[in-house]
N, C-alpha and C positions, 0 to 999 in steps of 0.2 A: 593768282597762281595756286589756289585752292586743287588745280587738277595733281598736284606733286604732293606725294607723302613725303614724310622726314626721310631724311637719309634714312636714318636710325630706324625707321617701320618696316625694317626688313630681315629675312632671315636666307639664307643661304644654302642649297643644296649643287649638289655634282657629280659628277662621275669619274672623276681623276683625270681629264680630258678638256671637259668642258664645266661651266657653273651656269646657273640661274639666280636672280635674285626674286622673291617670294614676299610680298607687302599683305602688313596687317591685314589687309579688306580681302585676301586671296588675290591677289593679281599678281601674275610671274610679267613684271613689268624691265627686264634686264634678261638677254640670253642671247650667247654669238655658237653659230653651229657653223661648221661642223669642232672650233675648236677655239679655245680660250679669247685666241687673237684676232679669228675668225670675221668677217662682219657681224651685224645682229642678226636678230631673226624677231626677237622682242625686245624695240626699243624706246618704250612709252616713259622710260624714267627722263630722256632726254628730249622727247617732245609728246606727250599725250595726244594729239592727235595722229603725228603720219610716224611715230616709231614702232607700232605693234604693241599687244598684250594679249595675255590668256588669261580672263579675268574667271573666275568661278567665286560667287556670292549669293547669298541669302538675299532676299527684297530690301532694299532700306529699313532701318530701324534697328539694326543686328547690333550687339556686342562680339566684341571679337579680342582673342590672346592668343600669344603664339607660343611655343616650346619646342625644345627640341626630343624626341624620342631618345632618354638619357645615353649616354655614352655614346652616341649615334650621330652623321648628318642627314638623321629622316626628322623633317620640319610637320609638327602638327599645328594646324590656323585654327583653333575652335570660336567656332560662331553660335552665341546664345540671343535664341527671338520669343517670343510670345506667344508661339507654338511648341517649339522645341530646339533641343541644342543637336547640333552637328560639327563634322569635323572632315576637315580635308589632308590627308594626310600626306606631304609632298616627296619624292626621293629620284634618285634616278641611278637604276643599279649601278654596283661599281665597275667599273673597267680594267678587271684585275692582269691581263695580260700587257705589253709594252709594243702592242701593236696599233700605229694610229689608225681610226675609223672613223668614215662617214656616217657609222651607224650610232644612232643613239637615242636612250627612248627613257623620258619624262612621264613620270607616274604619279596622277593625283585620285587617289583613292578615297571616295565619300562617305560617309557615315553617317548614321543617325544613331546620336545613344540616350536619348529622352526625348519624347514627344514625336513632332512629326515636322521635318524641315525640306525645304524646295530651293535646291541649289538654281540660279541663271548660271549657264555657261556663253562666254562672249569670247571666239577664238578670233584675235584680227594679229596674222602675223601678215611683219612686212621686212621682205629679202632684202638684202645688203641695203643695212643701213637705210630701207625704205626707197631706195632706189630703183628697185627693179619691178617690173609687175609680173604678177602670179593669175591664174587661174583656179576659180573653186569647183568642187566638185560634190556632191552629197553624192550616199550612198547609201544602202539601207545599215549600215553598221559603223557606219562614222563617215569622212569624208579626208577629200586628196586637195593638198595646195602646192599646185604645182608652179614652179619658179623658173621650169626651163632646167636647168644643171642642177639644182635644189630643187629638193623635196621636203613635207611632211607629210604626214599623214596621221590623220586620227581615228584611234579606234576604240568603238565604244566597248566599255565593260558592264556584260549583263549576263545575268542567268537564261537558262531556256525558258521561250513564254513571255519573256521582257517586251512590251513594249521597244519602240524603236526609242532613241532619245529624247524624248519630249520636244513635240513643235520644234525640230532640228530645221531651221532654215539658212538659207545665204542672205545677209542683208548688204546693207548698202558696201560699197569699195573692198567687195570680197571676200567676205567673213560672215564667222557661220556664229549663229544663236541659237541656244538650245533652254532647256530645263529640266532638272531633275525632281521627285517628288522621291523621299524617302522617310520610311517609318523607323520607329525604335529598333534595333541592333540588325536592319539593312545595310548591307555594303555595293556601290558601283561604283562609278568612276569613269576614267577616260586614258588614254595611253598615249601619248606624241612621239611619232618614232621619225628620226631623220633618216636619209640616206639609204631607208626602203622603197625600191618602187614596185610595192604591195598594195593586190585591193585591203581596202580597210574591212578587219577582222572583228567576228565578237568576243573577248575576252572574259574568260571565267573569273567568278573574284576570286577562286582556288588560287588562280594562277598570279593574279596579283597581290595574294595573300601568302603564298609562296617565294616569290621575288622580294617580299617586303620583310618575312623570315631571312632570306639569304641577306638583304643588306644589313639587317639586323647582327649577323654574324659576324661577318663580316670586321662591320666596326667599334664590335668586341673584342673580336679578336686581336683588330690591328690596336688596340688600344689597350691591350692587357700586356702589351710590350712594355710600356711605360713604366719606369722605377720611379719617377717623384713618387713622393709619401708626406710631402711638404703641409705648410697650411693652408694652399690656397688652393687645394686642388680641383675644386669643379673648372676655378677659371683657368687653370692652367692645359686642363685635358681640354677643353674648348678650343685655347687657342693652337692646341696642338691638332685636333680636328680640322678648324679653321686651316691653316697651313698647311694638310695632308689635303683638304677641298682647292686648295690652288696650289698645286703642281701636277703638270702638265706626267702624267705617269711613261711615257714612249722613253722619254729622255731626263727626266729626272729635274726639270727644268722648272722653278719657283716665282709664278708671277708675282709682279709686287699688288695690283687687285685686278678682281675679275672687270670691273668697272672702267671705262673711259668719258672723262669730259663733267664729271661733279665737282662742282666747283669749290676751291679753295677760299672764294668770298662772295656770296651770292650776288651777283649781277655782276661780276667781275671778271676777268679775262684770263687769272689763273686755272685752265680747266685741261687738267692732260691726260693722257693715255697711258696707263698703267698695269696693260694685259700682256707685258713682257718681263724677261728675268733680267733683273739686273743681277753682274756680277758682285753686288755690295750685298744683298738680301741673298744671293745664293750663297755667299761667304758665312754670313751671318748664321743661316739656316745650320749650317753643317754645327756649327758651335752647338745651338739652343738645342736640334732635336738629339744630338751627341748626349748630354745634358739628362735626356730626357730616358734615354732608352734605346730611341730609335735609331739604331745601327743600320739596317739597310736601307732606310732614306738619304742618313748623311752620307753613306756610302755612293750612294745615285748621285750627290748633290755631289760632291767631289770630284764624279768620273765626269760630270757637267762642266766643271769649271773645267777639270783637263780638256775633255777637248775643245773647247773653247780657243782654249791655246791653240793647242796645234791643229786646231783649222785654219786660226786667223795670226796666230804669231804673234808679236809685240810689234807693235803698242794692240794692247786689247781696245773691244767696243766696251762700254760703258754698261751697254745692254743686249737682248738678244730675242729676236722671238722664239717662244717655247721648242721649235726644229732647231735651234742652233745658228738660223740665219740672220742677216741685220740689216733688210732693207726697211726699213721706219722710216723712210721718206714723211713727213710730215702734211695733212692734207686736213682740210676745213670742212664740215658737212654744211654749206650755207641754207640749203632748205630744212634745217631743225632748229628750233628757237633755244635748244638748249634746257637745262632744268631750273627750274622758275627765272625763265627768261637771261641766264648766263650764258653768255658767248664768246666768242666763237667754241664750238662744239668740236674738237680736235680728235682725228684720228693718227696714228702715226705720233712717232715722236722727235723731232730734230735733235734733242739733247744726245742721242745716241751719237753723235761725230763732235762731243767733245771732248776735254782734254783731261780727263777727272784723275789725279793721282794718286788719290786714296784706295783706290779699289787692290792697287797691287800688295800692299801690307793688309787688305783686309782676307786678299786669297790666302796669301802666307803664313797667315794665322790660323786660319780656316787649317789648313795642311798641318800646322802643328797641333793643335789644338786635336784632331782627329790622330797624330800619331802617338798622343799622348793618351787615349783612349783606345789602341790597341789597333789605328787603322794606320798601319806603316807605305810609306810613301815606294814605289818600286822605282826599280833604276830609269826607264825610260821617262816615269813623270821627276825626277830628282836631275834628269838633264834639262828636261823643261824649265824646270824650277832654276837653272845656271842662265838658261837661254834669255829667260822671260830678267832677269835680276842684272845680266848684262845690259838689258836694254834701259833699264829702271838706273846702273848706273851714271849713265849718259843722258838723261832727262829728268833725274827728281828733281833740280833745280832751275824751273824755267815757273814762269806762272801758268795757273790752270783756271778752269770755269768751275772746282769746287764741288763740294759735294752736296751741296743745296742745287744744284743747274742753274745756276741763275744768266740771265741773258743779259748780263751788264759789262762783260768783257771779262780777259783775263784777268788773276789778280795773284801774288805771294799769301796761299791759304794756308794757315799754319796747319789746321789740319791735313791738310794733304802732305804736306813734310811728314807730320808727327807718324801717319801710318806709312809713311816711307821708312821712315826710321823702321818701324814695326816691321815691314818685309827683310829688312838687313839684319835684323836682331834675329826675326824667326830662324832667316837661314842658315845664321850663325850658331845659333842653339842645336837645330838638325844635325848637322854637319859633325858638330862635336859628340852629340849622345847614339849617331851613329856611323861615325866615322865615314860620313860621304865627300867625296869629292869636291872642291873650286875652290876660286879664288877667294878664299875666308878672309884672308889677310886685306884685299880692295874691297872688299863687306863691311869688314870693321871698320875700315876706313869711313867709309859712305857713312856707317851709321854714326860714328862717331864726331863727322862732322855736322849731319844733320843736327844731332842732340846738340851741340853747341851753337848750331845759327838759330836754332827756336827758341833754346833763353839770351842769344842776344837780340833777335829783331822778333823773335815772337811774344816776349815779355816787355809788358807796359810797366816800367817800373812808377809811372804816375797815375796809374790805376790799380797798380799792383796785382795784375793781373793778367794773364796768357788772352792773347787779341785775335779774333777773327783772321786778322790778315793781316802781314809784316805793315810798319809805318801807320798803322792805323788805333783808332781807340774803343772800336767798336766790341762787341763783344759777341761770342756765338755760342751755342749751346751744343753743337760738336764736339765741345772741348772736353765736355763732362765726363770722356770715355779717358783721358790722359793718363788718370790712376788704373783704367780698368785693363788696358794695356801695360802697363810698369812702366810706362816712360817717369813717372813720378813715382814717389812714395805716399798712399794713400791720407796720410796724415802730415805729411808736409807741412811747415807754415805757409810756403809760399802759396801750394796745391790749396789750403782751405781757406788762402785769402781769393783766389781766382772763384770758391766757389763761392764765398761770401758774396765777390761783385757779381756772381751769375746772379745770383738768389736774389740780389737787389734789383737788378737792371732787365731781366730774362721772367723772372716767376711772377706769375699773380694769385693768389688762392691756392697757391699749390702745384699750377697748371704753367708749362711751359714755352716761351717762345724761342723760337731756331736764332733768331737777330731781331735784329730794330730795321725794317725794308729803308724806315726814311734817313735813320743816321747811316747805313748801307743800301744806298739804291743798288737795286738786282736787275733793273732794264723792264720792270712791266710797272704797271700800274694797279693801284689798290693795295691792300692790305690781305693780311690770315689772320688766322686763329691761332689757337698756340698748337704745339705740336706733339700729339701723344706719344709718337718714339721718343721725343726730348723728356717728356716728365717720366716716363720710367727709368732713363739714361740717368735722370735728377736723382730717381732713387736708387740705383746703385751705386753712384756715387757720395750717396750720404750714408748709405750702409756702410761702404768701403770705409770712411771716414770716420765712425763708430758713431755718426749721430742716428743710434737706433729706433730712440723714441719717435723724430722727427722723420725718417725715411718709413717706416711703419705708418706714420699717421697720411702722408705722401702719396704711398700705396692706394690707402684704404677707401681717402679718397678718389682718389683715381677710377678705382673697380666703381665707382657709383655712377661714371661717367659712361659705362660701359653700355649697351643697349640692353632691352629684356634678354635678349639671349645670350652675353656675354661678348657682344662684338664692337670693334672698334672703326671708323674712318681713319680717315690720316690727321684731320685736327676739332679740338670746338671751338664753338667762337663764344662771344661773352654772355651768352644766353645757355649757352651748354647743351647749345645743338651740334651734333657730330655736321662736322665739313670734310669734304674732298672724296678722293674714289673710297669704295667702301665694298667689303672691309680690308683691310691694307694690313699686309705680311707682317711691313716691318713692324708697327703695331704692337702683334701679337708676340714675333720675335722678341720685340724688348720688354713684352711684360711675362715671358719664362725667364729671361734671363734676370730681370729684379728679383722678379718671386725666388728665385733659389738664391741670389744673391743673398736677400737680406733672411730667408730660410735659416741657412749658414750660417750667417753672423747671428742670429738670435740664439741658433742651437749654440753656439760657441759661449755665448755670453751666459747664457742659462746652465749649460756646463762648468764652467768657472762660478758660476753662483753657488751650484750645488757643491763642486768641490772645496771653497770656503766653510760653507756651512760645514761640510763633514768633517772638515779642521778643526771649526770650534768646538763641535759634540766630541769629537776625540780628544780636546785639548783639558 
């Protein structure tokens, strides 16, 4: 299975619409047009031969590093040979209005900045999913692949005098081969534009040196919004990049990755579709970018979840594709073997029709959390908010399928109580610090019975510790959020004997797992990796706890797990290869919200240092 790079050899550009992913060797091996959830258009990560690629590379023999154009998602692939070094510089302008479009256009810009270097270009895309056949076309300035209803088209970038694209042919199953030859401080390139049906153009490199300034600005701009000033800040503006590259900009809507079907264990059957928003990472989102600065993303994320609601009422979907709608009918690609032979290759997602009842305390919170940052809730979402809370009280106590999906049945998740409780408390806090209307008094209730059925059937008094799920002994790493909510007191005994048994039964090297699949079957088969949202969860919960040494060291390692650019999958496995789609929101969610966690408590702690000390010198 040599034809698949690591997850991890990959870097990520977009346009607020759509993404790509971008591998070491230059191949855009991952891309759905005309939108996140879209079918493919290059899907060579999940089968190398019939998923498509835009490969552009130097001969055999190249070295090759990748970066990103600082503060920016313009990705540079630099390739050094035995002639000279070059560089491919990837982006695709941004999509600064909230208008969806079929039009979109992928820009790889060539260089030579020593020596003399001879790009191959190998364009082999294939329509939905590899499904559909296209026709090619050459033309004297690039060439048209037409799909019927889909288009691309490519167009070359040259000065006047250029040469056509070097030995630009159609080879075998509809794709075009070419070659570039360029000298020291040369620029060309090539342009992919979807949803024009234009003849293919020659392109000034003014004009792609122009568009390359505008995204340049661009994601300056949007990034000088940012008030962290914390310690970690390359990684944290990254994965605040990261997260502004996957939302859907029309509707403000937050996938959890641009990726479908990388498996959660190589050759194993955990491989799902994760090109939609769930209402738990859109909850989340509002918190972290709040956090952060970003007031009118969390604000889009907000007006997301509202209507959410009042399109679909209570009981909400679990998840949504980026329009707001929720047909995720779940469906099998059987002619793609998957990435290094993992299968089944899932599109769609069936989890979306189950019964998750954590998400409703995660919106709640989400709403307070933003109104405590100055984004006040108005009166028609504050009826919502009674609407959506009467129906929560009539159902937080049934069993659910949990906030892992797992396909093992229903089950009493303690978490799903615990952020039950958490939407009764939010509303109850609202309510009071702004004198809004309902039934506060049946709120209190709820919440305060919740709080007492999770320390009597959610605590394992013979483990000493808060349980996965009522009657059981297992243990989950969900839990770790318990203090970050205030259902506890961060320093509790009880609270740091449960993390004690997480730390025992959950951690290895530092690195997190969600559960034990075998002492909790979930309904599939095989095993994961540990889970990178859980080990950042780890560290703010040992911050909270004041184990500062130990949550710092936690971190530190952590960021080393991180790829050359700063990006995360959903888990690694015990070789400390990134697993699952990639790269994943939540992820990147949970490690702003550590980084400023444990920020905080160090500044606190170093402040108290200093103030001691100035006791003594004045004593």
């Amino acid at each position: 299975m040599d034809n698949y790079p690591p997850i991890a050899d990959h870097g990520l550009i977009g346009d607020l619409q759509t993404a790509a992913l971008v591998a070491t060797d230059g191949t855009i091996d991952w891309m759905c047009l005309p939108r996140f959830d879209s079918p493919s258009i290059f899907g060579a990560l999940l089968d190398h031969r019939r998923g498509g690629h835009c490969r552009i590379r130097p001969a055999p023999g190249f070295r090759s590093r990748q970066m990103y154009f600082p503060d920016t998602a313009i990705l540079i692939t630099r390739f050094m040979t035995a002639s000279g070094t070059g560089e491919i510089v990837d982006f695709m302008p941004p999509l600064t209005d909230r208008t969806p479009t079929d039009n979109h256009r992928l820009v790889r810009m060539l260089r030579c900045v020593r020596g003399q270097i001879s790009f191959d270009v190998d364009l082999m895309p294939r329509f939905d999913y590899g499904r559909r056949p296209h026709t090619t076309h050459i033309l004297p300035d690039g060439a048209v692949f037409d799909g019927g209803d889909q288009m691309l088209t490519l167009h070359a970038v040259r000065e006047p005098g250029d040469a056509r694209l070097g030995r630009m042919q159609v080879a075998g199953e509809g794709h075009v081969r070419g070659s570039i030859t360029l000298e020291a401080g040369q620029v060309r390139g090539i342009v992919l534009e979807s949803g024009a049906r234009t003849t293919p153009h020659a392109i000034r490199v003014s004009e792609i040196e122009e568009l390359f300034a505008d995204a340049v600005r661009f994601w300056h701009g949007w990034l000088a919004q940012s008030t962290y000033r914390g310690r970690w800040r390359e990684m944290v503006h990254r994965s605040a990049i990261t997260l502004k590259l996957m939302t859907y900009a029309p509707t403000g809507g937050l996938i959890a990755a641009p990726t479908a079907g990388l498996p959660e264990q190589l050759g194993g059957e955990r491989n799902w579709d994760y090109r939609y928003t769930w209402i738990r990472d859109a909850s989340f989102s509002v918190y972290s970018l709040l956090a952060l600065g970003f007031t009118e993303e969390a604000a889009q994320f907000a007006t997301w979840l509202r209507d959410r609601y009042r399109a679909h009422g209570g009981p909400l979907k679990i998840m949504y594709r980026v329009d707001g709608t929720w047909d995720l009918q779940e469906q099998i690609l059987d002619h793609w073997e998957g990435y290094k032979g993992s299968r089944p290759v899932r599109i769609g997602n069936d989890a979306s029709g189950q019964l998750q009842l954590d998400i409703y305390g995660e919106m709640l919170d989400s709403i307070y959390q933003a109104d405590r940052r100055g984004l006040r809730i108005g009166h028609q979402g504050w009826h919502d908010v009674v609407d959506m809370l009467d129906w929560l009280g009539d159902n937080w106590d049934q069993p659910e399928e949990g906030i892992w999906e797992t396909r093992g049945g229903r089950a009493d998740y303690t978490y799903g109580r615990l952020m039950s409780w958490v939407a009764f408390d939010r509303a109850v806090r609202l309510s009071a610090e702004h004198s809004l209307p309902g039934p506060v008094e049946q709120w209190r209730r709820h919440r305060d019975r919740i709080y007492a059925q999770i320390w009597d059937r959610g605590w394992n008094p013979a483990r000493q510790s808060f349980v996965q799920r009522y009657g059981s002994e297992v243990l989950d790493s969900s839990l770790l959020r318990m203090a970050q909510v205030d259902f506890v007191a961060p320093r509790d005994p009880l609270w740091l004997s449960t993390l004690g048994e997480i730390s025992t039964d959950l951690v290895t090297d530092s690195l997190v797992y969600r559960y034990d699949p075998i002492a909790a079957p979930d309904g599939l088969r095989g095993d994961e990796g540990t889970f990178s949202l859980c080990t950042f969860n780890y560290v703010n919960a040992l911050a909270r706890a004041g184990e500062l040494s130990q949550a710092r060291l936690v971190f530190e390692k952590m960021l080393t797990y991180a790829n050359h650019l700063g990006l995360y999958a959903e888990e690694i496995d015990l070789t400390g290869e990134q697993l699952g789609n990639f790269p994943q929101a939540f992820t990147h969610l949970s490690l702003i919200d550590a980084a400023i966690t444990l920020d905080d408590a160090m500044n606190r702690t170093r402040s108290a240092d200093i103030g001691q000390l100035a006791g003594l010198l004045q004593g």
